[in-house]
C-alpha positions as CSV (number, residue, x, y, z in Angstrom):
1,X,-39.1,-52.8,46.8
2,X,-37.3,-50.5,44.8
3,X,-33.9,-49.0,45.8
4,X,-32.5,-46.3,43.3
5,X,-28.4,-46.9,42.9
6,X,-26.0,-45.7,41.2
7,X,-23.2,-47.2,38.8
8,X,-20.2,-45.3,36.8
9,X,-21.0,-46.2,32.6
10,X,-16.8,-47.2,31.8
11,X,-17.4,-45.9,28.8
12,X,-18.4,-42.6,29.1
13,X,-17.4,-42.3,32.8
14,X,-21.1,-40.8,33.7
15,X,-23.1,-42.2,36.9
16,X,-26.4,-43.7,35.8
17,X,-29.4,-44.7,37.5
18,X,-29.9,-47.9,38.8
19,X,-32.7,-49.9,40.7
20,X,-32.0,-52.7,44.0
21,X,-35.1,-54.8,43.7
22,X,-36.0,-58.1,44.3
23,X,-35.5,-60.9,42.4
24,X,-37.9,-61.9,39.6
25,X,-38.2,-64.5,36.8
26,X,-36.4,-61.9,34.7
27,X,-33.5,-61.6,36.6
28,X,-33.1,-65.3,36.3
29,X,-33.7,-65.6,33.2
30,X,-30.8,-62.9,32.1
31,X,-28.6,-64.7,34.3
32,X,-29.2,-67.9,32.3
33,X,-29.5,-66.3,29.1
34,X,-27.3,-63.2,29.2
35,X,-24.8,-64.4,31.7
36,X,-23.9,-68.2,31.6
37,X,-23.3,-68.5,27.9
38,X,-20.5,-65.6,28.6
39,X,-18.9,-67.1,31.6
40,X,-18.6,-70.5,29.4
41,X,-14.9,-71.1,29.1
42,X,-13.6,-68.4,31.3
43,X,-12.3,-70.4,34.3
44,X,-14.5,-67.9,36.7
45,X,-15.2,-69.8,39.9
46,X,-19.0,-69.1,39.2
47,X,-18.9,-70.4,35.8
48,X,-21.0,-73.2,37.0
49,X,-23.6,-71.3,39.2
50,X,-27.2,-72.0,38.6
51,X,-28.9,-69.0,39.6
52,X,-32.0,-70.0,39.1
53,X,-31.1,-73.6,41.5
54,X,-30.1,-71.2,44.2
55,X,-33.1,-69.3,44.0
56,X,-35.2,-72.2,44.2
57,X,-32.5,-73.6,47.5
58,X,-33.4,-70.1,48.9
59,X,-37.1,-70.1,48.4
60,X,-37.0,-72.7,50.4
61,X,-34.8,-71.8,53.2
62,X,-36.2,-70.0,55.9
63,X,-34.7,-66.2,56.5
64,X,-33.0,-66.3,52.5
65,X,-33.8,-63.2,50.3
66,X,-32.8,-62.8,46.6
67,X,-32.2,-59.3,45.3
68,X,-31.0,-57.8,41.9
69,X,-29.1,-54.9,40.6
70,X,-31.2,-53.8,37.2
71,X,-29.7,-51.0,35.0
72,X,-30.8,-50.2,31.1
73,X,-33.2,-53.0,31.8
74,X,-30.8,-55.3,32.1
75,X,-29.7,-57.6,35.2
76,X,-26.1,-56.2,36.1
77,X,-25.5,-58.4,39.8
78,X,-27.3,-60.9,41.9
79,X,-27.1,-61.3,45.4
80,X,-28.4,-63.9,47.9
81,X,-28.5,-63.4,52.3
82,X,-29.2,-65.5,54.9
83,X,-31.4,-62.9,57.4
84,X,-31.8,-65.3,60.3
85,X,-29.7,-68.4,60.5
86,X,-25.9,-67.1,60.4
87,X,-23.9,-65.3,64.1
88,X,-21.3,-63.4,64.3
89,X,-17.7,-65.2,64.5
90,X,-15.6,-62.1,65.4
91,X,-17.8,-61.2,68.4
92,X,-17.9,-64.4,69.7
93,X,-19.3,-63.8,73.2
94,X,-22.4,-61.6,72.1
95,X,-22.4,-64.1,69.2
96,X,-24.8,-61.4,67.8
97,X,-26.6,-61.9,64.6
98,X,-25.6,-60.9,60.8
99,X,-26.4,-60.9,57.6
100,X,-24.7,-63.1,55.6
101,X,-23.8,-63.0,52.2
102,X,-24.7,-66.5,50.9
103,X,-23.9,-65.6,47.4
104,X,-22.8,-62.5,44.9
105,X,-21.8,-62.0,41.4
106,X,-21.6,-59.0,38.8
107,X,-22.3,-59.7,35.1
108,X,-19.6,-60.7,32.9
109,X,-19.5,-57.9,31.2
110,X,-18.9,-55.7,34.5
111,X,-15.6,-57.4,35.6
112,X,-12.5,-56.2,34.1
113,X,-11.1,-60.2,34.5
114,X,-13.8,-60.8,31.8
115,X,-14.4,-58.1,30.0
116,X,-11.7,-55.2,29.8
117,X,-13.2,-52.2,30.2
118,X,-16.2,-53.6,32.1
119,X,-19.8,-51.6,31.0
120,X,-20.1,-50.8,34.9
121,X,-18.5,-50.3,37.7
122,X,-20.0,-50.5,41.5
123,X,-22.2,-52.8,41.1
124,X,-20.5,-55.0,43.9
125,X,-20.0,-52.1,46.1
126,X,-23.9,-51.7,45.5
127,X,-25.1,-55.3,46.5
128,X,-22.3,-55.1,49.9
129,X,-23.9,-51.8,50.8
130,X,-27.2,-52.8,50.5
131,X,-26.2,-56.2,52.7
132,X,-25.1,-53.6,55.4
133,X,-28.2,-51.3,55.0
134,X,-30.1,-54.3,55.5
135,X,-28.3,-55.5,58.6
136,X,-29.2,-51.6,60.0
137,X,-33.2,-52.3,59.2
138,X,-33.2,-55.8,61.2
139,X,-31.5,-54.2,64.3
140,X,-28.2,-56.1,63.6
141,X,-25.7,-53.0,63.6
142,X,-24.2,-53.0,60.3
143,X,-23.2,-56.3,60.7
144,X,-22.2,-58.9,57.6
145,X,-20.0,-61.7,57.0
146,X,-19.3,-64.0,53.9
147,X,-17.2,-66.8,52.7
148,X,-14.7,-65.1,49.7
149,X,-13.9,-67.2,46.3
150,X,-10.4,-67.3,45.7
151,X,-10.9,-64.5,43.2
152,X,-12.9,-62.3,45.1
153,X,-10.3,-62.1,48.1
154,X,-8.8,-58.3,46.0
155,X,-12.4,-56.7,46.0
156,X,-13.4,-57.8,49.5
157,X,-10.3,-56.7,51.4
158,X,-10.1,-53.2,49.2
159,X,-13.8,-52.5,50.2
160,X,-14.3,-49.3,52.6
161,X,-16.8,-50.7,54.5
162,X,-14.8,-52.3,57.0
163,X,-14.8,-56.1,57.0
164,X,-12.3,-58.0,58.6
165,X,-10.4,-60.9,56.4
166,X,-10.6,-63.5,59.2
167,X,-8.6,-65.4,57.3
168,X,-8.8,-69.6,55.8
169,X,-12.2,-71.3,57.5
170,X,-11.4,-74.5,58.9
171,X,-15.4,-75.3,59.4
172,X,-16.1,-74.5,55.9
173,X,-15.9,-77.4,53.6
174,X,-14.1,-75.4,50.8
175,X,-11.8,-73.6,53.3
176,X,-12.5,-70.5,51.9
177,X,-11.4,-67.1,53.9
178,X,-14.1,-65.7,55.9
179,X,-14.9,-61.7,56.2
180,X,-17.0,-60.0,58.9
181,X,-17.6,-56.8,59.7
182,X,-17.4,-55.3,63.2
183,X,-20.0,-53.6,65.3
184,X,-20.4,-50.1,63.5
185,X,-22.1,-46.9,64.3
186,X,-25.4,-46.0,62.0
């Protein structure tokens, strides 16, 4: 599977191509290489992920999927979703499923926190879109949800996509805000 997308270059403010595909060994492996050894130091609050760990957690979790932003041959975001296991909170009486967005992150070098002017920009917008195009092909309306880091909290509630800040979630363990989107129209 290979989605084109599209990202705006900083530097030259021009829209380049981009593929959505799955994840492979090279993703990882620019993650690890590419990505970890510039978040070192930086106080992000996925300095520490293993993305390579969580692929391996998702291989073996029934309903997880792995996908990758690629642009210039290079792995620009990562994003994990949970297809089957995870309802709706908002619409509690259809408790309807969603897809949920286990996990996401941009390279370091495409957030403005890290690196000021990032290389790209969109590449988040990308990954969310794709979670709610996704939603659309399984028959689940559109609908997402996710658990924000602290320093995600600006991106998710600016998105145009809709999603609801729910607010702090007592039931999760880091009592991080949850957002969900509400039924939509195709």
């Amino acid at each position: 599977m290979n989605r084109p997308v599209y990202l705006l270059r900083v530097q030259d403010w021009q829209v380049v191509n981009a593929i959505l595909t799955e994840v492979t060994q090279k993703h990882l492996n620019d993650a690890k290489i590419l990505w970890e050894p510039q978040l070192q130091g930086t106080q992000a609050e996925d300095e520490y992920w293993d993305w390579v760990v969580k692929s391996r957690r998702a291989k073996l979790l029934p309903g997880d999927e792995l996908y990758a932003i690629e642009c210039d041959g290079v792995t620009q975001g990562l994003i994990i979703i949970d297809i089957l296991k995870k309802r709706c909170q908002i619409e509690s009486q259809l408790r309807s499923r969603l897809v949920y967005i286990r996990a996401l992150a941009t390279a370091p070098w495409n957030r403005p926190v890290i690196t000021n002017p990032p290389t790209y920009k969109g590449v988040g917008g990308n990954l969310i879109d794709f979670a709610i195009a996704r939603s659309y092909e399984l028959g689940y309306q559109g609908k997402i949800g996710l658990h924000a880091l602290p320093g995600a909290l600006g991106f998710y509630r600016k998105l145009r996509v809709g999603l609801l800040d729910c607010g702090c979630d007592p039931e999760d363990p880091d009592n991080l805000n949850y957002f969900e989107t509400l039924q939509r129209e195709p």
